[in-house]
C-alpha positions, 0 to 999 in steps of 0.5 A, spaced: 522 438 461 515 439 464 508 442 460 510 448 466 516 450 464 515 448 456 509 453 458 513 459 462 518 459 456 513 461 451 509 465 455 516 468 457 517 470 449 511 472 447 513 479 453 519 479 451 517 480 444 511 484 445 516 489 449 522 489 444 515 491 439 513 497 444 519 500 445 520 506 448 512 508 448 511 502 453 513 502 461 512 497 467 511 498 474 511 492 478 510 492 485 514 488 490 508 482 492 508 481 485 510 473 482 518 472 480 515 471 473 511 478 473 517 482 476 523 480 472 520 484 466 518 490 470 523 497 468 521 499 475 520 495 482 518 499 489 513 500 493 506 504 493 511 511 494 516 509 490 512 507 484 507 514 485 513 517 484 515 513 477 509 514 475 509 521 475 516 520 472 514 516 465 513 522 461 515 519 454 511 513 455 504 512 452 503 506 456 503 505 462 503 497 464 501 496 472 502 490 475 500 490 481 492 492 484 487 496 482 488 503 487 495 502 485 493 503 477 488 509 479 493 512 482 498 512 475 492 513 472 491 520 476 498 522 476 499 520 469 500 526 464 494 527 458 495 522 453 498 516 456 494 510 458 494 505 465 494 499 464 492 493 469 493 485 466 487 483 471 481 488 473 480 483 478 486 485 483 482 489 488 485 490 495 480 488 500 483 492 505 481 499 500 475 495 500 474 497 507 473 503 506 467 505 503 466 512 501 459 512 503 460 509 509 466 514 511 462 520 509 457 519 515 462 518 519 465 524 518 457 527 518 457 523 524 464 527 527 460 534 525 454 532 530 458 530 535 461 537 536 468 535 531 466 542 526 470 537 522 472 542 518 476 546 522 479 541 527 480 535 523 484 533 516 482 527 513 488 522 511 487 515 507 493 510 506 494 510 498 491 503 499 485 506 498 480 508 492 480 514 488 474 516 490 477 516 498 483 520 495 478 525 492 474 526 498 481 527 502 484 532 497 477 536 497 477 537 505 485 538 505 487 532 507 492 528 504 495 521 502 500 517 505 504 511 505 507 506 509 514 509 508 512 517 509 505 515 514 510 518 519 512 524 516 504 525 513 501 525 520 506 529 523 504 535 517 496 533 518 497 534 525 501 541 524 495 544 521 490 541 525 489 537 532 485 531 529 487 526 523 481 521 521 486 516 518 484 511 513 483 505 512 488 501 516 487 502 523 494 498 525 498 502 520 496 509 524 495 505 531 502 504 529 504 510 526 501 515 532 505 510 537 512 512 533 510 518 535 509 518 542 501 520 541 498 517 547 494 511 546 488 514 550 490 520 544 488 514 539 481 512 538 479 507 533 472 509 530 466 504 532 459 507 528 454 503 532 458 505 538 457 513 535 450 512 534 449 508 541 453 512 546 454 519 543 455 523 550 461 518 550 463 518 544 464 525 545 468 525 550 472 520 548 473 524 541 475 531 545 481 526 548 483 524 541 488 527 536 488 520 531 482 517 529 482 510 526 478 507 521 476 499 523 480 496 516 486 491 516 490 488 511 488 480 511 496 479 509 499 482 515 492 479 519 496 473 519 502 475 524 502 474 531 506 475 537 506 467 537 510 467 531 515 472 534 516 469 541 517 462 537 522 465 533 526 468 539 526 461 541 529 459 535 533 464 533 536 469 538 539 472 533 535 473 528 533 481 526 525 481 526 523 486 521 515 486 520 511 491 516 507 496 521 500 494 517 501 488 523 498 489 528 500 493 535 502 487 538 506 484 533 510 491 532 512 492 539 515 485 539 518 485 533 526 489 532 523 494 527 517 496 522 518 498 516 514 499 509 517 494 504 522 499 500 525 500 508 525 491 509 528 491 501 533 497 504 535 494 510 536 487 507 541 488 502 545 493 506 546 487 511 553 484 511 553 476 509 550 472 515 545 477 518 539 472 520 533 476 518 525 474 520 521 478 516 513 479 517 510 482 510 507 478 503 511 472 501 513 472 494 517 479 498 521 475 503 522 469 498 525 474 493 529 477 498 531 469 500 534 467 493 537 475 491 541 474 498 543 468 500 548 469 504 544 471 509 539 467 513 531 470 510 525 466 513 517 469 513 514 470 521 509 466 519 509 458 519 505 459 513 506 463 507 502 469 507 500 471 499 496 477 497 491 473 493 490 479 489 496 481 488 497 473 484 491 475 480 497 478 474 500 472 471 505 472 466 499 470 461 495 476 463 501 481 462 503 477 455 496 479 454 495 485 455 502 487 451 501 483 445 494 487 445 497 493 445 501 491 439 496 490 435 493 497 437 488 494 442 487 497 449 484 492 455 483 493 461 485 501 462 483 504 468 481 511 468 478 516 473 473 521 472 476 528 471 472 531 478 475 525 483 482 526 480 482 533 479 480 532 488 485 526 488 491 529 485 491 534 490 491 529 496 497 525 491 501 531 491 500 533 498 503 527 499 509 528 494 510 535 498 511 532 505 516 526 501 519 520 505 
C-alpha cells in the first residue's frame, strides 16, 4: 500500500470521525467540480441553483461546510438564517470569472450607460450570474435587478425583460451571449460591453445601445475557455455518434456546434437518464465528466477536450482541508467563516430571492 493511500485512508477517517462527532448540527454542500475524495462526503451535491436552494433549506444545521468557491459560500452566507455559520475549507477558492467583474468597474459603467442616454434606471435591469461577489448581487438587488444561474438564465432573462427593454448582464458574456440567442434575440439586439470604446466613440456607442436589448459584460470562465469548435468537428469525425453536451459558458461557437448546452445539474440529468450505450461527449469541468464516466460506465463519457480542463480553484478544497476545518469545529473553533456585512446582504438577498422567485 502506497504512503498515498495510507494518507487518504487517514485523512478519510478523521471526516468521518469529525462528521459522526457534529451531527445533526453540521451540514455539507458540495458542488459538482469538486474532487471525488471531497464530494463522497457531501450530504448534498448540485450545481450553484441547486445548492442555493439546499442552502435555504438547512434550517437545523448550525454549520454550514461549503466545499466549493468563495461567491458559492457568500451565498449560503446571505441565505443562511441568524445563528448559523458558513464555512469554506480554503479562503483561497475564488472564481476568476467573478473576479471580472469588479463592483467599481461595473459601477462606471452603469454611470457610463446614464450618459449615453440609457435613464439606466428605468430602461435597464441589472443581471449577474451567481458566479459572481456578493457586493455585485447587491449592486443587482438595489436596482431590482436579480441573480441567475446557468440552469434558470433563461427564465431570469426572460422575467428581466418583461420589466424593462434592456439587461445589463454580468459577468459572463458567453452565458448571456448564449442565453439571449435561445431566445431568438437578434444579435445585432446583443452588445458586448467595450469601456474604451464607450468613452472613445460615444455618438456610436449610443447608437449601438438604443438597438440593444442585452448588454454583456467582457468576462468568461477560463474552464470553459478551453473548448473549441476544433474539438467538436474531431469528435464528429471520430465518433458520429456521439451526443456533444457542452456547458453555455462555452463560447458561441462552441455551442452552436454542440447537440445541446446545459448547466451541470441538465449534463448530470440528461446522462443518468440515458439508456446503457448512449455515447456522450461532454464540454464542462473534469472532475464532473470523470465522475460521470466511473458512475456510468455502461455508457461511453469522454471530455471535449484533449486535455483535462480542472477548475484550479475548485481544487483548492482538499480532503486535509475539510478534515481541518471539522475537526476544528469539534473542538468548538470556527475557521475560515464567511461573512457578509449586513447593508450588502440585506441588497443581495433581494436579488437571491428575485431568482428563487422566477425558479428553474
Amino acid at each position: 500500500m502506497t504512503m498515498d493511500i495510507v494518507r487518504s485512508e487517514e485523512l478519510e477517517a478523521r471526516v468521518r470521525e469529525a462528521k459522526a462527532a457534529l451531527g445533526s448540527s453540521l451540514v455539507i454542500l458540495g458542488h459538482h467540480y469538486q474532487k471525488d475524495e471531497v464530494i463522497q462526503f457531501a450530504d448534498f451535491r448540485g450545481d450553484s441553483l441547486k445548492l442555493a436552494h439546499d442552502a435555504v433549506g438547512c434550517r437545523d444545521a448550525r454549520y454550514i461546510v461549503f466545499c466549493g468557491v468563495h461567491f458559492m459560500a457568500e451565498t449560503a452566507a446571505i441565505l443562511a438564517r441568524p445563528g448559523q455559520v458558513v464555512i469554506l475549507p480554503d479562503l483561497e477558492a475564488g472564481c476568476s470569472l467573478a473576479e471580472m467583474a469588479d463592483l467599481g468597474d461595473v459601477k462606471r459603467a452603469w454611470a457610463r450607460l446614464d450618459e449615453l442616454g440609457m435613464d439606466v434606471e428605468t430602461t435597464i435591469l441589472p443581471l449577474t450570474y451567481v458566479n459572481s461577489a456578493a457586493s455585485l448581487k447587491a449592486f443587482c438587488g438595489r436596482h431590482g435587478g436579480a441573480v441567475c444561474t446557468s440552469s434558470n438564465a433563461q427564465a431570469v432573462l426572460s422575467w428581466a425583460l418583461a420589466r424593462r427593454p434592456r439587461v445589463f448582464f454580468c459577468p459572463d458574456q458567453h452565458l448571456g451571449r448564449n442565453t439571449a440567442k435561445r431566445m431568438c434575440i437578434p444579435m445585432e439586439e446583443i452588445l458586448l460591453w467595450n469601456p474604451a470604446r464607450s468613452l472613445s466613440h460615444s455618438s456610436h456607442m449610443g447608437e449601438d445601445l438604443r438597438r440593444a436589448r442585452v448588454i454583456l459584460w467582457p468576462g468568461w470562465c477560463n474552464v470553459h475557455q478551453c473548448f473549441r469548435p476544433e474539438h467538436v468537428t474531431a469528435w464528429r469525425e471520430r465518433m458520429p455518434g456521439a451526443r456533444i453536451i457542452v456547458h453555455p459558458e462555452c463560447r458561441m461557437e462552441v455551442v452552436d456546434l454542440a447537440d445541446e448546452a446545459g448547466s451541470t445539474a441538465t449534463i448530470v440529468r440528461r446522462v443518468e437518464e440515458s439508456p446503457a450505450g448512449t455515447q456522450w461527449v461532454i464540454g464542462t469541468e473534469f472532475n464532473l465528466v470523470n465522475r460521470l464516466k466511473h458512475e456510468n460506465p455502461e455508457q461511453f463519457i469522454a471530455s471535449l477536450s484533449p486535455e483535462p480542463s480542472y477548475c484550479r480553484t475548485m481544487n483548492l478544497i482538499t480532503l486535509e482541508r475539510l478534515a481541518d476545518v471539522l475537526e476544528a469545529l469539534v473542538k468548538g473553533e470556527v475557521i475560515n467563516s464567511i461573512t457578509v456585512s449586513p447593508d450588502v446582504a440585506r441588497h443581495a438577498k433581494l436579488a437571491l430571492e428575485r431568482m428563487l422567485e422566477v425558479g428553474p
